[in-house]
ROSE-4610 file (N, C-alpha, C; in Angstrom, 1 decimal, always signed):
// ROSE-4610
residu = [X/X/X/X/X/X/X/X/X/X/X/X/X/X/X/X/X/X/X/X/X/X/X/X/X/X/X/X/X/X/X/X/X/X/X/X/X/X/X/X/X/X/X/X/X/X/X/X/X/X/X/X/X/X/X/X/X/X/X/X/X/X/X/X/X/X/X/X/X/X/X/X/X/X/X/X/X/X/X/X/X/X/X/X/X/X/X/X/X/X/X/X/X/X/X/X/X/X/X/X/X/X/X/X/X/X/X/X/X/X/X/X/X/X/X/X/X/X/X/X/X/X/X/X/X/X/X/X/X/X/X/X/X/X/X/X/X/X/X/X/X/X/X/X/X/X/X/X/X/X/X/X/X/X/X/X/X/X/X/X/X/X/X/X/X/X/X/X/X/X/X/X/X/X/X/X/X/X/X/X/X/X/X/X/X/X/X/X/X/X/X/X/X/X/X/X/X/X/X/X/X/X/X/X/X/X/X/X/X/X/X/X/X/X/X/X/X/X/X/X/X/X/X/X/X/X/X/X/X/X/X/X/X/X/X/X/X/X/X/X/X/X/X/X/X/X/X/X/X/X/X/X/X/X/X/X/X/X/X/X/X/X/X/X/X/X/X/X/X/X/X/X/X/X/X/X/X/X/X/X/X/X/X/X/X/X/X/X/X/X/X/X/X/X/X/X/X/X/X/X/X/X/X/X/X/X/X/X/X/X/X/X/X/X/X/X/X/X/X/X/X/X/X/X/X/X/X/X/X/X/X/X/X/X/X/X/X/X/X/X/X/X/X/X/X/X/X/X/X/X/X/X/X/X]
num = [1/1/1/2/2/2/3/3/3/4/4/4/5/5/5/6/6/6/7/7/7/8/8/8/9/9/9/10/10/10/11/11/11/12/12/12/13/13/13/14/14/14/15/15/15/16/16/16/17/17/17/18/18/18/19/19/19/20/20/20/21/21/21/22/22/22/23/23/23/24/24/24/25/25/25/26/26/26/27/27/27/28/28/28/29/29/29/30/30/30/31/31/31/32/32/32/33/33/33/34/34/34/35/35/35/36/36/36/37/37/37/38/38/38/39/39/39/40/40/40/41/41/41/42/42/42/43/43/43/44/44/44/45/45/45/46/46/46/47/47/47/48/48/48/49/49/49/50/50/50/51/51/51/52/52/52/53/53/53/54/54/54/55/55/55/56/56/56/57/57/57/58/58/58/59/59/59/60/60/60/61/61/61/62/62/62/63/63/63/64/64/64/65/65/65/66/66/66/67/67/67/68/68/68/69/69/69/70/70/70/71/71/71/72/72/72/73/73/73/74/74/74/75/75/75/76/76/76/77/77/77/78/78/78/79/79/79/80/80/80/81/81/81/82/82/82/83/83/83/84/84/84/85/85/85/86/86/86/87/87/87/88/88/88/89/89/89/90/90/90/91/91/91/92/92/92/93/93/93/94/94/94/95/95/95/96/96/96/97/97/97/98/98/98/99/99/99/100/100/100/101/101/101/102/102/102/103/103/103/104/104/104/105/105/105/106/106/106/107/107/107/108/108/108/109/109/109/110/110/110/111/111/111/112/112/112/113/113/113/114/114/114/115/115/115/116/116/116/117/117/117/118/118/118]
x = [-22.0/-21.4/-20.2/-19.4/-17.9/-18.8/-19.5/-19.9/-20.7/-21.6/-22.0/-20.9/-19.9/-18.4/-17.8/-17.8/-17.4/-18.1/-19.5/-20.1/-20.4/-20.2/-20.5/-19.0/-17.9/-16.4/-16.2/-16.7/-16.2/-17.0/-18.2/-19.9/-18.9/-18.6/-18.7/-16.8/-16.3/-15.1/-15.0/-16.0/-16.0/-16.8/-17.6/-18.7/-17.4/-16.8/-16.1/-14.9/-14.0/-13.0/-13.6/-14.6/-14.9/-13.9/-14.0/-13.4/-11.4/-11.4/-10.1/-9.8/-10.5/-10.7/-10.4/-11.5/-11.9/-10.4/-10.0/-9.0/-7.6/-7.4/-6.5/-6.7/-7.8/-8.2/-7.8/-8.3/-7.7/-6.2/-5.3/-3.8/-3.8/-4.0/-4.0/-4.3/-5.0/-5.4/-4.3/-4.2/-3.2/-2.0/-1.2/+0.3/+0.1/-0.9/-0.2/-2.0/-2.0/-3.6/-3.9/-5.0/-6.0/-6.8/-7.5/-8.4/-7.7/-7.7/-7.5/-7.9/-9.2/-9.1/-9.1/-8.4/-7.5/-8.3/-9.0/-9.9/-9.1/-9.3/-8.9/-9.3/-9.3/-9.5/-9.0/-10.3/-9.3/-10.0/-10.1/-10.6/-10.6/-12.1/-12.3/-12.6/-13.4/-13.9/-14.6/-13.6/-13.9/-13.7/-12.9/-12.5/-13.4/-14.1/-15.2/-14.7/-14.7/-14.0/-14.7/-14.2/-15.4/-13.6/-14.3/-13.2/-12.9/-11.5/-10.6/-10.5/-11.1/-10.5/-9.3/-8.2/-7.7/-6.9/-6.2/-5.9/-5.2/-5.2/-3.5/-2.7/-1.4/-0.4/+0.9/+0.8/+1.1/+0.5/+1.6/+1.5/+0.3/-0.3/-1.5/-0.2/-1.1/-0.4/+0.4/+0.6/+1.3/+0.8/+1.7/+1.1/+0.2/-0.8/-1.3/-0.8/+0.1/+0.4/+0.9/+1.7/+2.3/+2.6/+2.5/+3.3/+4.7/+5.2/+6.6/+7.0/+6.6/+6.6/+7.1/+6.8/+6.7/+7.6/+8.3/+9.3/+9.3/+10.1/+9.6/+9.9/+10.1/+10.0/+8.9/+7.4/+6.3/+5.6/+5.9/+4.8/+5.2/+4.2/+4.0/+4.8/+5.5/+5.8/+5.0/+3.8/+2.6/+2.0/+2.3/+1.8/+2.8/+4.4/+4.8/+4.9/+4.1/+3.8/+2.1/+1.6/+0.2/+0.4/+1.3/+1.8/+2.2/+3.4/+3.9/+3.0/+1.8/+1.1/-0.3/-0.1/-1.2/-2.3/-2.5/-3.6/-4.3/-3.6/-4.0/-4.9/-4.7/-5.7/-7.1/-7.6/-8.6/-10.0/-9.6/-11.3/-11.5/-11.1/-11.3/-12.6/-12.7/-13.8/-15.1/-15.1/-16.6/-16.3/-15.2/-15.5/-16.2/-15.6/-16.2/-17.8/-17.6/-19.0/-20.2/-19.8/-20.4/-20.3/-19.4/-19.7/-18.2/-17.6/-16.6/-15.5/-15.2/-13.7/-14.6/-13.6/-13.3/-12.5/-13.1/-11.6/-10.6/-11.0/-10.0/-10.2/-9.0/-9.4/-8.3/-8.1/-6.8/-7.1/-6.2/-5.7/-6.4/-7.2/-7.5/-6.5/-6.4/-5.3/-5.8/-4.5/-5.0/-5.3/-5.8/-6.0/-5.2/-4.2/-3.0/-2.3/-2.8/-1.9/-3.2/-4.1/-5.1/-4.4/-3.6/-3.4/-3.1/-3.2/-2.8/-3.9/-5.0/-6.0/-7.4/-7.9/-8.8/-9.7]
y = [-10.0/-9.1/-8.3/-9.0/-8.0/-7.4/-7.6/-6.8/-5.4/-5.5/-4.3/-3.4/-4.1/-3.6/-2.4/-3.4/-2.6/-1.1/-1.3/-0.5/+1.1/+0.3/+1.5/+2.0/+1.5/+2.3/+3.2/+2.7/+3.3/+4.7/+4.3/+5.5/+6.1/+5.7/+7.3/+7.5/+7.4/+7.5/+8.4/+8.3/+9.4/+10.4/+10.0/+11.5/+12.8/+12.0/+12.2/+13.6/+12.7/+13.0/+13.8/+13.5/+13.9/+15.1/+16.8/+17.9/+16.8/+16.5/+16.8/+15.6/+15.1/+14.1/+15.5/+15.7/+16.9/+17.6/+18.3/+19.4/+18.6/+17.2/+16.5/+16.4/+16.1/+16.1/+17.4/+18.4/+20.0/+20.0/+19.6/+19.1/+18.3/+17.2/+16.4/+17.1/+17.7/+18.4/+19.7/+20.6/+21.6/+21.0/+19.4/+19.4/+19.2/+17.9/+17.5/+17.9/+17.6/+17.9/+16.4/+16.3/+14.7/+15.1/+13.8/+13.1/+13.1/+13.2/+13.0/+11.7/+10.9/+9.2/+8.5/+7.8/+6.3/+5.3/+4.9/+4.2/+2.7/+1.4/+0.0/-1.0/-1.7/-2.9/-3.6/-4.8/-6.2/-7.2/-7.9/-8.9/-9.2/-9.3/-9.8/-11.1/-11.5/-12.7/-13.6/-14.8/-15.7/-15.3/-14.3/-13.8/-12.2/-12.4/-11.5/-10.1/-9.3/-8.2/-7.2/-6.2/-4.7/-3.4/-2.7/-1.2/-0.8/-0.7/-0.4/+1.0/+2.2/+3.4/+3.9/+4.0/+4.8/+6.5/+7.5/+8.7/+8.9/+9.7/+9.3/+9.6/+9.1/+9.0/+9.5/+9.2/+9.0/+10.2/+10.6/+11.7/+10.7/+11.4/+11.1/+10.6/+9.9/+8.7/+7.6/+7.5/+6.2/+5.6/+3.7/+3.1/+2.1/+1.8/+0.7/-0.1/-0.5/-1.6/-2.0/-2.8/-2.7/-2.3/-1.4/-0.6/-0.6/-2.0/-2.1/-2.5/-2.3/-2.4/-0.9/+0.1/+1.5/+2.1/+3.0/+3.6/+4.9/+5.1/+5.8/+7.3/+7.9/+8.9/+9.4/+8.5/+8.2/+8.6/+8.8/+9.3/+10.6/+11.3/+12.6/+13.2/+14.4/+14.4/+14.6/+14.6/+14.8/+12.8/+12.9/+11.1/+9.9/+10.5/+10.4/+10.2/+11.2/+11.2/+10.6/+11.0/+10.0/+8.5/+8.1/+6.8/+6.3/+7.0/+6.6/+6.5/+7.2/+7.2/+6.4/+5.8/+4.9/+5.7/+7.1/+8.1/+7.8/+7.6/+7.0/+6.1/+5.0/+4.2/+4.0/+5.5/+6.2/+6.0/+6.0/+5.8/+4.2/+3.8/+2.2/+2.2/+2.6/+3.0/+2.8/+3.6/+3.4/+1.8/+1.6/-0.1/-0.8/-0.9/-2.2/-1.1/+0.3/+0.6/-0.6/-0.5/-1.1/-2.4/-3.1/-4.4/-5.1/-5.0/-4.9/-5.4/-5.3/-5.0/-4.9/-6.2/-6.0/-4.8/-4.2/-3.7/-4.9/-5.9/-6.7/-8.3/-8.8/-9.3/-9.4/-10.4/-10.3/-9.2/-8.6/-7.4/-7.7/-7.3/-7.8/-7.6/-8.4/-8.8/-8.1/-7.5/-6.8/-8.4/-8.1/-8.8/-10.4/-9.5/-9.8/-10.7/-10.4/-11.5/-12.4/-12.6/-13.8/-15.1/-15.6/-16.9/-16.0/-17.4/-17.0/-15.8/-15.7/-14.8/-15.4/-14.4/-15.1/-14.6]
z = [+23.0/+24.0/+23.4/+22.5/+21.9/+20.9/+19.8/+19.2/+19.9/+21.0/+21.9/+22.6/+22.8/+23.4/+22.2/+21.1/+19.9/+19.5/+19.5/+19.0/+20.1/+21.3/+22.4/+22.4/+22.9/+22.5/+21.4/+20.1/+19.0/+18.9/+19.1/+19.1/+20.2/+21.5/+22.7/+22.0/+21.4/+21.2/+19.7/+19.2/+17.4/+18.2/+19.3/+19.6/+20.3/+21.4/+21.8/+21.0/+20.2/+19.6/+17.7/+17.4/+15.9/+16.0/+16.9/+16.4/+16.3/+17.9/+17.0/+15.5/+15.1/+13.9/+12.5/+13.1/+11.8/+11.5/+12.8/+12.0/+12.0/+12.3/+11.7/+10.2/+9.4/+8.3/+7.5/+8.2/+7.6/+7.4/+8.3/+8.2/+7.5/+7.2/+6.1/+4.8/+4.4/+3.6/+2.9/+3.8/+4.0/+3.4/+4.1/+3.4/+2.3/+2.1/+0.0/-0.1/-1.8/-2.5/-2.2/-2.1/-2.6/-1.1/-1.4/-0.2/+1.0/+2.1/+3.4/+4.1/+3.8/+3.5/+2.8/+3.6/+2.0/+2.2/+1.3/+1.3/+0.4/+0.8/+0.2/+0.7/-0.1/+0.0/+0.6/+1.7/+2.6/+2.6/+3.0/+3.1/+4.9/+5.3/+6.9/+6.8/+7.9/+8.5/+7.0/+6.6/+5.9/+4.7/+4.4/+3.1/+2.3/+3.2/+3.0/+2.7/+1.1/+1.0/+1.9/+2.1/+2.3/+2.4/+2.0/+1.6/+3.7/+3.9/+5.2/+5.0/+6.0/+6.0/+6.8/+6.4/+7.1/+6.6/+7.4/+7.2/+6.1/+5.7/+4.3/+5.0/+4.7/+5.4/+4.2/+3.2/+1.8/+1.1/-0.1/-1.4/-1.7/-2.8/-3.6/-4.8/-5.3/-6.4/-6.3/-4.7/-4.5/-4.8/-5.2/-5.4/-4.3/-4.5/-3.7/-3.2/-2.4/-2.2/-0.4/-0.2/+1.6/+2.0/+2.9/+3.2/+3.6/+3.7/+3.7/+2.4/+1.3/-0.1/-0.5/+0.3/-0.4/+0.1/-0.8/-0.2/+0.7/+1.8/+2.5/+2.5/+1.0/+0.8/+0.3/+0.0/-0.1/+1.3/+2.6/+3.4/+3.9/+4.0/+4.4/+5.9/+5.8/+7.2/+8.3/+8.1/+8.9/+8.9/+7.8/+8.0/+9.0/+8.6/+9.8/+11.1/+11.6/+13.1/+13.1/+12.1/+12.5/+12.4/+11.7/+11.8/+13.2/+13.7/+14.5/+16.1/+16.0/+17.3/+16.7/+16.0/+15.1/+14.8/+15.0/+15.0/+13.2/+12.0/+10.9/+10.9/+12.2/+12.1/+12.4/+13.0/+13.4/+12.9/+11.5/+10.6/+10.5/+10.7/+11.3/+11.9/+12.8/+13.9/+13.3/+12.1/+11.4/+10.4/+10.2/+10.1/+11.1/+12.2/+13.5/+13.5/+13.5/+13.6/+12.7/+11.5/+10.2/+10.5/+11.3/+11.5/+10.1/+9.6/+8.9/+10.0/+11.0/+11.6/+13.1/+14.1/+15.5/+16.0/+17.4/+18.4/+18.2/+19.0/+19.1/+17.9/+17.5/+16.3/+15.3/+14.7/+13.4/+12.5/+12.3/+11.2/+9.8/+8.9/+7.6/+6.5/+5.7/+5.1/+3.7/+3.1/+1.8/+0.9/-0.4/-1.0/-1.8/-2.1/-2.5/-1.1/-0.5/+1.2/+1.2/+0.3/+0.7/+1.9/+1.2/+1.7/+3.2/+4.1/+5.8/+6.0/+5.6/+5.8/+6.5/+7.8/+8.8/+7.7]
């Protein structure tokens, strides 16, 4: 039943929202050069890797790492505010789509945080 939960929210919620998805992406694009999705590595259920999408938030070339690791003249002033209204966290969506990632559900842990990892 949660996984059908998952799949119907996320499906009427990307059908829904894709334009304004899209021309967030175009702003993303528009402030710095690179990709507009940050694609990385996590680890879900039982350790099990699969690549986490979310918005860039961040100059291109930062490093990989925590985000409370990074210094915060490292995110974008547009990443700023997609941060702050969690809108960054948006391509997730097509994770729990994929079966990767719950709505509801522990956070996957980057790699490097194994230990204390569902």
């Amino acid at each position: 039943m949660k996984r059908a939960l998952d799949v119907l929210a996320c499906a009427l919620f990307l059908a829904v929202f894709w334009p304004v998805l899209l021309l967030i992406i175009i702003a993303i694009r528009l402030q710095s050069p690179g990709k507009a999705i940050f694609a990385q590595a996590r680890l879900g259920r039982n350790g099990r890797p699969f690549t986490c999408y979310k918005l860039r938030t961040m100059y291109s070339g930062t490093a990989n790492l925590p985000t409370h690791q990074v210094e915060a003249s490292a995110v974008t002033p547009f990443g700023e505010l997609l941060r702050r209204f969690k809108i960054d966290e948006l391509p997730q969506l097509w994770n729990v789509l994929a079966g990767d990632m719950s709505l509801v559900g522990p956070r996957p842990c980057l790699p490097s945080q194994a230990t204390g990892c569902i």
